[in-house]
C-alpha positions in Angstrom: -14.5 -9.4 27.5 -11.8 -11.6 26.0 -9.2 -9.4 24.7 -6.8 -12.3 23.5 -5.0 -11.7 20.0 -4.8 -14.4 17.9 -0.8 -13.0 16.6 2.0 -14.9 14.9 3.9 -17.7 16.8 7.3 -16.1 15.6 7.5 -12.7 14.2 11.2 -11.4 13.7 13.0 -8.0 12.6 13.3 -8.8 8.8 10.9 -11.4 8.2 8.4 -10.9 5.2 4.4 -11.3 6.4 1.3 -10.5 4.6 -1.2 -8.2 6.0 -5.0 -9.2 5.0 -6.5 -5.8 4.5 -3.7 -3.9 3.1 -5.4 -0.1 2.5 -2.4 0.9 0.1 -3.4 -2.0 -2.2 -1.7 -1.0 -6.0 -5.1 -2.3 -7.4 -7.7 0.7 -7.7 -10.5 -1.8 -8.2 -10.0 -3.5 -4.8 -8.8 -0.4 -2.2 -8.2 -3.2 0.6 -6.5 -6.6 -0.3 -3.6 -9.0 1.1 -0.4 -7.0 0.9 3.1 -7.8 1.8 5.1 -6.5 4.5 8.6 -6.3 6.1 8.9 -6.0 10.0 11.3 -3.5 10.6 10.9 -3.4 14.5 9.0 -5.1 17.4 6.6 -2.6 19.2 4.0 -2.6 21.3 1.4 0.0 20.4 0.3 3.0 22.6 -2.7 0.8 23.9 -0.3 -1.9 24.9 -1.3 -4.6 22.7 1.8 -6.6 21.0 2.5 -4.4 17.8 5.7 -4.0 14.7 6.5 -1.4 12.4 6.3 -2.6 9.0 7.4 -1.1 5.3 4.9 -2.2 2.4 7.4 -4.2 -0.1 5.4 -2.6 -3.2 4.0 0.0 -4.4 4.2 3.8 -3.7 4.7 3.5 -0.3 7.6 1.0 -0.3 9.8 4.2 1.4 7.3 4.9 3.9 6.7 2.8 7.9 3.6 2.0 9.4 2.9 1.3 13.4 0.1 -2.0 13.2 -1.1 -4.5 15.1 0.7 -7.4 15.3 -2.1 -9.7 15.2 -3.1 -8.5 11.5 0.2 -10.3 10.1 0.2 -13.4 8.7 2.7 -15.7 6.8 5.5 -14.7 7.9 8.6 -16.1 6.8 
């Protein structure tokens, strides 16, 4: 089994990304859709594979911090 993760070249602390299947989406009519994203820290996850902690940059949860994979960002700049 291949378990390579097709991530960013160069992800940062403070950099904006896009994740693809944002579930906090602000639109009711699509529950999962591209939403931005800062990277507030560099982390693997529990499981080992390359991971950040991100903030959504709208919406209701623009306060709160969520532990992902980094391979789900893209467009980071």
């Amino acid at each position: 089994m291949n378990l390579a993760h097709a991530a960013p070249a160069a992800v940062d602390e403070g950099m904006t990304c896009t994740v693809a299947d944002g579930w906090w989406s602000l639109d009711p009519e699509r529950p999962s859709q591209p939403e931005p994203v800062k990277v507030v820290k560099l982390k693997s996850l529990t499981t080992g594979e390359p991971g950040v902690w991100v903030q959504p940059a709208r919406g209701k949860l623009t306060d709160q911090q969520m532990h992902i994979a980094l391979r789900r960002l893209s467009d980071c700049h």
